[in-house]
Backbone bond lengths (Angstrom), bond angles and torsions (degrees), N, CA, C in turn:
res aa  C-N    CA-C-N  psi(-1)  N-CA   C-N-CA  omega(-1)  CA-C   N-CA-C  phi
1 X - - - 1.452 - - 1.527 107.73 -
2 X 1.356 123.51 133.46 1.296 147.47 177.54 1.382 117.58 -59.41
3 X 1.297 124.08 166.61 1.239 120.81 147.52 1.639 117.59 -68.42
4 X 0.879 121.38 -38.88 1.499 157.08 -166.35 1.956 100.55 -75.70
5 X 1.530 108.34 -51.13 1.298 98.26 -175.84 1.273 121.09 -90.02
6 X 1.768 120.43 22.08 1.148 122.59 -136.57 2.022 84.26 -156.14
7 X 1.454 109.56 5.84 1.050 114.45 164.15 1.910 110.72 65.05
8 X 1.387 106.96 28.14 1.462 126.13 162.05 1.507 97.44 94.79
9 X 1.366 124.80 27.84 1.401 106.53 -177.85 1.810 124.10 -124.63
10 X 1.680 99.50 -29.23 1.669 97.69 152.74 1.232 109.01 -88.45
11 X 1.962 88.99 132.59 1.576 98.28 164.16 1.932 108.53 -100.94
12 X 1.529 115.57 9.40 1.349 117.92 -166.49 1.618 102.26 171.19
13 X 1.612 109.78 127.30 1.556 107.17 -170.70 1.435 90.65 -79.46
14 X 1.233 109.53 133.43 1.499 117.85 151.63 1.669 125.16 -80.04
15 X 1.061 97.90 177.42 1.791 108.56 -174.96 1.422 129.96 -36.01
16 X 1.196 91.91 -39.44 2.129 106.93 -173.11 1.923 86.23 -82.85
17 X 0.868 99.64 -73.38 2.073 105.09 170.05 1.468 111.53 0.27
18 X 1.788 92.13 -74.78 1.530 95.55 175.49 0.954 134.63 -43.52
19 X 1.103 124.14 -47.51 1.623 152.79 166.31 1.355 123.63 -50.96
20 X 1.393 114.29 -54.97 1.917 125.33 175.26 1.506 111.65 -111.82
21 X 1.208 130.66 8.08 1.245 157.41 121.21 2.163 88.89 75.09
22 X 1.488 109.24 8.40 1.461 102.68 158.18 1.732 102.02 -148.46
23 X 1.467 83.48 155.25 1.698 120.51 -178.61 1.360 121.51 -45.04
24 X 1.499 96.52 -31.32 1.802 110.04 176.03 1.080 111.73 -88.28
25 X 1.062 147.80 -26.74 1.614 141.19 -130.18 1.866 83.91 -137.74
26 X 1.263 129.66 -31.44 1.512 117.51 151.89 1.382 131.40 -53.62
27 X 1.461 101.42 -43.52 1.432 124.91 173.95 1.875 108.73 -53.35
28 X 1.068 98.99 -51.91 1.750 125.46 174.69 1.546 103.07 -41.10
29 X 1.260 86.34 -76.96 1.724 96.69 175.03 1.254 133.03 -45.28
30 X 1.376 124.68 -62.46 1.083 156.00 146.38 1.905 109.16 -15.15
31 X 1.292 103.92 -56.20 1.834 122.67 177.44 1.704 104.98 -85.08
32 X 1.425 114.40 -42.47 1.977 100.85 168.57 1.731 113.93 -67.55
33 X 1.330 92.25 -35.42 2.369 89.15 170.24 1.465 106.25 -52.52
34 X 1.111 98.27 -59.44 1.788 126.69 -177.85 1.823 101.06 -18.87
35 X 1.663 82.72 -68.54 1.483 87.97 -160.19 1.915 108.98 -84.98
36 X 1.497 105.43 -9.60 1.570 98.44 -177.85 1.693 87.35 -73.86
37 X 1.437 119.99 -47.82 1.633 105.31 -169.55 1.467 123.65 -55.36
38 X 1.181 118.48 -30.87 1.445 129.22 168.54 1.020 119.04 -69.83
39 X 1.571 140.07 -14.93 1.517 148.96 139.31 1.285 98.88 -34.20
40 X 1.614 107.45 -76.50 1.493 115.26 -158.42 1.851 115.57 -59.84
41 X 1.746 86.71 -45.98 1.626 79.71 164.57 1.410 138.73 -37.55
42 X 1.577 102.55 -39.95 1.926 113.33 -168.74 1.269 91.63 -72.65
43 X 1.252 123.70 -36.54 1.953 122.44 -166.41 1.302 91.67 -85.97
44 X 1.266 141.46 -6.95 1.555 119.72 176.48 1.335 97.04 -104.80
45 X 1.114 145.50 -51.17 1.687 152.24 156.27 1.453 103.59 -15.45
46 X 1.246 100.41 -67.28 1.994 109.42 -176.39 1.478 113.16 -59.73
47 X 1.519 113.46 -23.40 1.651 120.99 168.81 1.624 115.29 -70.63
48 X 1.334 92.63 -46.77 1.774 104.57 173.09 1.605 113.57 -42.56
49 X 1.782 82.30 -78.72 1.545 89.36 -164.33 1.977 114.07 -96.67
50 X 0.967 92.24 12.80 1.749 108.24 175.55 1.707 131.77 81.50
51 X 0.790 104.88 171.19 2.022 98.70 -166.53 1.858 104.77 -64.45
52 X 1.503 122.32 5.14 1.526 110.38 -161.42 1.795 97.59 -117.23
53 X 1.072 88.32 -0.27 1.756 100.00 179.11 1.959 106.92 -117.44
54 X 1.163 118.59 63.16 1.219 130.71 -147.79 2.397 93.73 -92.22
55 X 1.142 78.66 -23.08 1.424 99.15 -162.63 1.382 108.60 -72.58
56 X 1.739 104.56 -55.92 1.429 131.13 -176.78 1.307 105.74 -49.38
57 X 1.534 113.12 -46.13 1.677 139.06 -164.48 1.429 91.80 -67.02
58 X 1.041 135.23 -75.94 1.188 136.89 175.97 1.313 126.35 -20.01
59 X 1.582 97.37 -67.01 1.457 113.03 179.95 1.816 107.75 -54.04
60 X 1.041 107.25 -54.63 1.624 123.63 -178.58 1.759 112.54 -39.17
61 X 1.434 99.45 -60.89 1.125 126.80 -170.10 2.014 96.18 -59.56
62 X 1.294 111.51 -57.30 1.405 105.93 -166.84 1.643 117.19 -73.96
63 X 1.737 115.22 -7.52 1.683 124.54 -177.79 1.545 70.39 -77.80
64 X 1.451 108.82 -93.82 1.672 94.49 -165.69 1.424 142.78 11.64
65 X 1.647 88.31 -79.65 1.918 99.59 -176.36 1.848 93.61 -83.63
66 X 0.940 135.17 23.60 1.432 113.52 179.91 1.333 91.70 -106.98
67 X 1.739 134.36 -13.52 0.899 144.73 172.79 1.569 129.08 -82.40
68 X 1.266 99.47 -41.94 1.625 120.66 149.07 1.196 125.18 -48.01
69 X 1.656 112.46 -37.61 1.695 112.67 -168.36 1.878 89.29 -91.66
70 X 1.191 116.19 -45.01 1.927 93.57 -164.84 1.588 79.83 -74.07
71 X 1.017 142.21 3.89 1.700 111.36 156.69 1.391 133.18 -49.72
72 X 1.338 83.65 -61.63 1.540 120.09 -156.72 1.711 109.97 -86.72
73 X 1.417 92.57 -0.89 1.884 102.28 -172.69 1.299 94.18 -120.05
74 X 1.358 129.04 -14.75 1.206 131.78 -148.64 1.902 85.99 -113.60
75 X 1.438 129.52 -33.64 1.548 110.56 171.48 1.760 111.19 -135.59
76 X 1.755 100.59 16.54 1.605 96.92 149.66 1.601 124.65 -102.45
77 X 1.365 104.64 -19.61 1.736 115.76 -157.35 1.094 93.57 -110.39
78 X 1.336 116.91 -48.43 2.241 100.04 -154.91 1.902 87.26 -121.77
79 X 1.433 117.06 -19.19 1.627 90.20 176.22 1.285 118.01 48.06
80 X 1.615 115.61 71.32 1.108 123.45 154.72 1.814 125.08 -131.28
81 X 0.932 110.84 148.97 1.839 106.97 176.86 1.627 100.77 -122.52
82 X 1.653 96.45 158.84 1.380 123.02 172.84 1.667 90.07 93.50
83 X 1.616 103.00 -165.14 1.413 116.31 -162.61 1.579 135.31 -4.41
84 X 1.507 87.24 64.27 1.581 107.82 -176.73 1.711 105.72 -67.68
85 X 0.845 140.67 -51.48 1.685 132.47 169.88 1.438 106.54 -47.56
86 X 1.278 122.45 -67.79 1.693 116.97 -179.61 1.173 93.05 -33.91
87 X 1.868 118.51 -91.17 1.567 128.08 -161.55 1.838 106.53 -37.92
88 X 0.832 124.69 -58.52 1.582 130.02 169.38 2.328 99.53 -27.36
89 X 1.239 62.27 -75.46 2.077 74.07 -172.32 1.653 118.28 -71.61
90 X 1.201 122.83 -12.43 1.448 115.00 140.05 1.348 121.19 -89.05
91 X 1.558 126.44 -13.08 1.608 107.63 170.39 1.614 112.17 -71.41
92 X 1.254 107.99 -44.75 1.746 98.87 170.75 1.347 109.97 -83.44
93 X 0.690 138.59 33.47 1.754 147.05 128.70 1.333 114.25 -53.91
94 X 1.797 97.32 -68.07 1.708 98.70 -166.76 1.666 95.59 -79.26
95 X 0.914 115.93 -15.70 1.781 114.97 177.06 1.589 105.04 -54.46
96 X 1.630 96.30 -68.20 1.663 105.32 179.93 1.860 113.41 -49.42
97 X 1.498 110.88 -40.26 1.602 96.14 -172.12 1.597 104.98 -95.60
98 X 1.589 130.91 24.89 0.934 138.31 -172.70 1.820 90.42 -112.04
99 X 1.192 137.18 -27.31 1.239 132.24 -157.64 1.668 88.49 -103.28
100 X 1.824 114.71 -34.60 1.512 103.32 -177.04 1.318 110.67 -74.28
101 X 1.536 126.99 -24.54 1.183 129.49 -176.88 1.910 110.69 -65.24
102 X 1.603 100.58 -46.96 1.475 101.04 171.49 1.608 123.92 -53.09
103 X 1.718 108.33 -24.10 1.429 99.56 -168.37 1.313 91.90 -88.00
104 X 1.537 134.82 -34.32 1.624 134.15 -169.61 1.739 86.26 -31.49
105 X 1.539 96.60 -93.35 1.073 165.49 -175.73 1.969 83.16 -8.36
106 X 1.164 129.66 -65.17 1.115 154.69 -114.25 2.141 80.98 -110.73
107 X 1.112 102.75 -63.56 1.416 114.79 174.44 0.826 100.43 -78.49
108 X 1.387 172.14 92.69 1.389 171.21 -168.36 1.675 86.32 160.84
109 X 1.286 121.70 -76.55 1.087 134.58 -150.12 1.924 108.45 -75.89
110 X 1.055 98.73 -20.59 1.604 94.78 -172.28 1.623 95.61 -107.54
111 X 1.545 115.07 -73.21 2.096 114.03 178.11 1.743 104.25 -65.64
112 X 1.216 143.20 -22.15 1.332 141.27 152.18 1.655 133.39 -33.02
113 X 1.471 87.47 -88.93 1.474 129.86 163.28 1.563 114.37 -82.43
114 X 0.770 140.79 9.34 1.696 149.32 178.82 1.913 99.07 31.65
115 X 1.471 118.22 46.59 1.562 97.03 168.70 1.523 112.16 -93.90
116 X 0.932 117.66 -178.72 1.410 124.42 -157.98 1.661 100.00 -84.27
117 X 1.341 140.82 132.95 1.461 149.40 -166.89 1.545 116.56 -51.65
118 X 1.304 107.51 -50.94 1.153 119.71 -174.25 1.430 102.92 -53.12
119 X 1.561 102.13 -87.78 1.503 119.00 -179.83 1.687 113.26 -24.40
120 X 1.434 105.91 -64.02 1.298 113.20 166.54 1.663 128.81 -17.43
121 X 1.561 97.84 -53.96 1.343 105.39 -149.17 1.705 99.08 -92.45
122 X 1.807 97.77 -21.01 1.686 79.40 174.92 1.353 118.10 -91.46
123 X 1.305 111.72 -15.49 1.612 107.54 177.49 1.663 104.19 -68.00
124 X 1.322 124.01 -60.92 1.287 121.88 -175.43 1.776 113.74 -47.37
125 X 1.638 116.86 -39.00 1.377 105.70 145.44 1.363 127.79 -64.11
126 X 0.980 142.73 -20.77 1.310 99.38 163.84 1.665 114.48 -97.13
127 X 1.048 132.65 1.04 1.419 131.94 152.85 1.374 106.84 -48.13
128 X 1.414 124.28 -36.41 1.714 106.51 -169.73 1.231 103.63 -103.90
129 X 1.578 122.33 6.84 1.638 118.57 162.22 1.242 108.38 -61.79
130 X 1.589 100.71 -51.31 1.839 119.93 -161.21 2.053 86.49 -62.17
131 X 1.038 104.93 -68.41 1.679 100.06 -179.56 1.382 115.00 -40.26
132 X 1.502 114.32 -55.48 1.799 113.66 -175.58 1.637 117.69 -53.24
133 X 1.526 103.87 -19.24 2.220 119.57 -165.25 2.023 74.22 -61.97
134 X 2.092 103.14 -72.49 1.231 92.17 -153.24 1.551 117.82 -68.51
135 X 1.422 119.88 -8.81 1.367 112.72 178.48 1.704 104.69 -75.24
136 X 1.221 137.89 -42.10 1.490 121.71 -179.65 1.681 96.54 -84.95
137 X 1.230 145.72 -15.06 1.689 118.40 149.70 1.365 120.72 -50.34
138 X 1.492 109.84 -39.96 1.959 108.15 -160.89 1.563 98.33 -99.17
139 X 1.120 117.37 -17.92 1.466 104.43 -168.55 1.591 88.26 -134.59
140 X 1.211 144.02 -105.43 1.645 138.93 -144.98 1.619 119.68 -39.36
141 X 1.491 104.68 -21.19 1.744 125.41 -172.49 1.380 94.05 -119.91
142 X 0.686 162.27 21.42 1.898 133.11 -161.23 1.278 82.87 -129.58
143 X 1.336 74.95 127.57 1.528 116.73 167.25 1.750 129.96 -108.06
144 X 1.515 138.41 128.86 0.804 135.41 -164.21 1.638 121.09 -74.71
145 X 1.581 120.12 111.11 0.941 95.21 -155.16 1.706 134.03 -70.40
């Protein structure tokens, strides 16, 4: 995959690439680690600082892996170097309007639309995965070609 076929953003397939040989299905991967480590994080956070700080744990747990994921997306998935502060500060960009889009989206769909919460909440997640792939290609990674 190109720089060019990849919409200006690989400059060189990396490792996972080689292997799953597309952009999405790294991305995939890359976001199910993501989120099993951020499980484990809250249960190691809540061990730290204990079951009454449930909040803290959370919070803790998600700086972490939010740091882990523009890593790990940033030189397994999109393979790019240089402007690490920009790329840093537009990936939690699309992070931040990816979590407001879930709550629209999420309340819209259940007190709106009266569907049932659950169901709701995982389809509308993964709608804002599929949205978050092209928001860190066009904006957190993109590169000029």
């Amino acid at each position: 995959m190109t720089a060019e076929a990849a919409g200006g953003v690989l400059e060189t397939p990396g490792p996972l690439l080689r292997i799953v040989k597309r952009q999405e299905l790294a991305f995939a991967i890359v976001g199910g680690f993501n989120t099993l480590l951020g499980m484990a994080l809250v249960v190691f956070w809540l061990h730290v600082l204990g079951d009454g700080r449930p909040g803290l744990a959370v919070v803790a747990a998600y700086a972490v892996s939010t740091i882990v994921a523009f890593v790990l997306h940033r030189t397994l998935v999109f393979r790019v170097h240089g402007h690490l502060t920009r790329d840093f500060l537009a990936f939690c960009g699309v992070n931040a309007g990816g979590l407001v889009l879930n709550v629209i989206l999420v309340e819209l769909a259940v007190t709106g639309l009266g569907f049932p919460a659950a169901p709701a909440s995982v389809i509308v997640m993964g709608l804002v995965a599929v949205l978050s792939f092209f928001g860190h290609r066009y904006i957190s990674f993109r590169r000029a070609r």
